[in-house]
N, C-alpha and C positions, 0 to 999 in steps of 0.2 A: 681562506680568510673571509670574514664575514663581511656585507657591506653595512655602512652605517643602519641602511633600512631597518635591515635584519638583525642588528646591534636592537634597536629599540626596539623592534618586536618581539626579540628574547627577555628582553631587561621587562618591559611591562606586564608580562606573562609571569616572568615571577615573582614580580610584587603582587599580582594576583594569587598569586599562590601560597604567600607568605602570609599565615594567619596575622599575626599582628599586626598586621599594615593594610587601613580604605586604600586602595590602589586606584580608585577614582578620586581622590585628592592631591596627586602628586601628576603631574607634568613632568615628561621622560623627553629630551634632547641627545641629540649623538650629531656630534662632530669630529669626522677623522677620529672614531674609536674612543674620543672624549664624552664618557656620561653626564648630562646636568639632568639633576632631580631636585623640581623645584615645588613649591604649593606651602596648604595650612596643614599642620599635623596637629594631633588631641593631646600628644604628650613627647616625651624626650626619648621613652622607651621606644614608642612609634616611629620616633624619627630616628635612632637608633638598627633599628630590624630593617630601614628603609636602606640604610645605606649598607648594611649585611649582605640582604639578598640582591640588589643591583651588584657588589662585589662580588658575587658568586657567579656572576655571569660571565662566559667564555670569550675572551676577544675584547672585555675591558681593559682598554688602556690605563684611563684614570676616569677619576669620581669628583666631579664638582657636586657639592650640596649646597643649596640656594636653599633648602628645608627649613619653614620656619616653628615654632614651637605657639602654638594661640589656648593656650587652656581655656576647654568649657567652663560655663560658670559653676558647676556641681564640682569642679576638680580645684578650683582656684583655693589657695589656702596661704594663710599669715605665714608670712616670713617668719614669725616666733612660731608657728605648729612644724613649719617644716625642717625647722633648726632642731626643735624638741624630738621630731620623729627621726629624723637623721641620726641625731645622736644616739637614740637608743637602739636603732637598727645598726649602726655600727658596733653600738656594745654586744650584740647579740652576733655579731657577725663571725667564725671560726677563721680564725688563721691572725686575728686581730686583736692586740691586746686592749684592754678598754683603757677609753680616753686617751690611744698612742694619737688620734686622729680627732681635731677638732676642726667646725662647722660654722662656715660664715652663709651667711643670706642676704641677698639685698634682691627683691620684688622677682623672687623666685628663681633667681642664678645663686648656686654653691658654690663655694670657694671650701676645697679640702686643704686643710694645714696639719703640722703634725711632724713627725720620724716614726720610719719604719725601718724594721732591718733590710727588706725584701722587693725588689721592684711589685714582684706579684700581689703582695698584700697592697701596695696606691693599687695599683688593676682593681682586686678585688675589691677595696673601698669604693672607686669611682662607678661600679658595676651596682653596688646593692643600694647608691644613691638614687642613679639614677633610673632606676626604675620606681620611686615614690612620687606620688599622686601630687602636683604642683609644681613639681621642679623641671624648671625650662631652660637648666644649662648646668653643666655642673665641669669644675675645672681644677685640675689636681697641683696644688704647690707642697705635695706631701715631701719630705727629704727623705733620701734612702741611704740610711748610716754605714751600711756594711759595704764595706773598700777591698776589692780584688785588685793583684796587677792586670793593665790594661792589654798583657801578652797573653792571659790564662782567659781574660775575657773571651778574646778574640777565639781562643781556639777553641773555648766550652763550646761559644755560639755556631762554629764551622762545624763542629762534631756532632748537636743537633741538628743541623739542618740535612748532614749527609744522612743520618737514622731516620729521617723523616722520605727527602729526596736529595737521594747523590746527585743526581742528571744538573738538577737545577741550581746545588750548591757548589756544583764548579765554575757557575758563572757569575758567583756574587762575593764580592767583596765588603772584607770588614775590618772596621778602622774604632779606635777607643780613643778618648781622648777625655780624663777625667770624670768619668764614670759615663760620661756620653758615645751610645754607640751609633756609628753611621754606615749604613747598608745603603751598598749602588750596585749596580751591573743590573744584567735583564732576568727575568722570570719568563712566563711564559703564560700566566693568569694569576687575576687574583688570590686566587687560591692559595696557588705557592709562595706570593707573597706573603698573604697571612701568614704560611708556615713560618716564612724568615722571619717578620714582627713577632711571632708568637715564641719563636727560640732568641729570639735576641732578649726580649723581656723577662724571659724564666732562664738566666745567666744569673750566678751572682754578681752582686756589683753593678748592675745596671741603673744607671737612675734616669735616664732618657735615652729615647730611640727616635734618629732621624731617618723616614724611607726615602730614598734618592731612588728606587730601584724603578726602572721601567719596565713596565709591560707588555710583551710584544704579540 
């Protein structure tokens, strides 16, 4: 088991390593296997791959993000340009019917609204936002129309997760409850957590995922 020391020493090295991300901007904390990554970031993408590659590190229990978003002033753009490019980059977007997803702004935080059939298409909306030039927050209210029962969810998502990793999906539990699904029990790194977040959300019928799951 790693000690904290050595927690921060891996964590800061691959934010060094992660091209998207000054790694001399961000401040790396570890406490009892608790990561805080704090500092200025240039954009929302930046801040995004920060908290990617601190997740991908070994012996992560959890991830506090103190990360704040300061746009340059070359990147700073009207709340009407960012509405306009949004919108048309989600038209352009595959998997997304046009105008299923419409776009609020206020001083550069997105609000996505809308209906979608598919958990994965809000993912993929809230993905193609937020990596455009001005936007410092971006938060999904998309609805997801299509309604599985909450027994076929459960098992879709268990039977992912054993095709990905058995070991680790014997020791996690899952519960639905109105198109909400809630994943507890241990993992063993971030990693395999993603996996479970990442098969819970590509379930039909998913329209939220709660992670309770620790990491040990």
């Amino acid at each position: 088991m790693k000690t904290d020391l050595q927690l921060k020493h891996d964590v800061e090295e691959e934010l060094e390593w992660e091209p998207a991300v000054t790694a001399s901007n961000i401040g790396v904390e570890v406490k009892d296997g608790v990561v805080t990554l704090t500092g200025h970031l240039a954009s929302l993408g930046e801040k995004l791959a920060a908290e990617q590659a601190a997740q991908r590190v070994g012996g992560v229990r959890a991830l506090v993000v103190g990360l704040r978003v300061d746009l340059p002033g070359n990147d700073v753009r009207t709340d009407e340009d960012i509405a306009h490019i949004a919108r048309s980059v989600l038209r352009w977007t595959a998997g997304l019917s046009e105008d299923a997803v419409q776009v609020q702004v206020e001083k550069g935080h997105v609000v996505l609204k809308g209906a979608v059939e598919w958990p994965w298409q809000s993912q993929t909306a809230m993905r193609a936002v937020a990596q455009l030039r001005g936007v410092a927050d971006v938060v999904s209210q998309i609805e997801v129309r299509h309604k599985v029962e909450p027994e076929k969810i459960g098992k879709d998502i268990l039977a992912a997760m054993r095709r990905h990793a058995d070991r680790e999906a014997r020791h996690i539990q899952v519960s639905v409850h109105e198109g909400t699904v809630t994943l507890s029990g241990k993992v063993h790194s971030f990693a395999e957590r993603a996996v479970a977040r990442g098969a819970a959300w590509a379930a039909p019928g998913v329209r939220a995922v709660v992670d309770d799951l620790i990491v040990e």
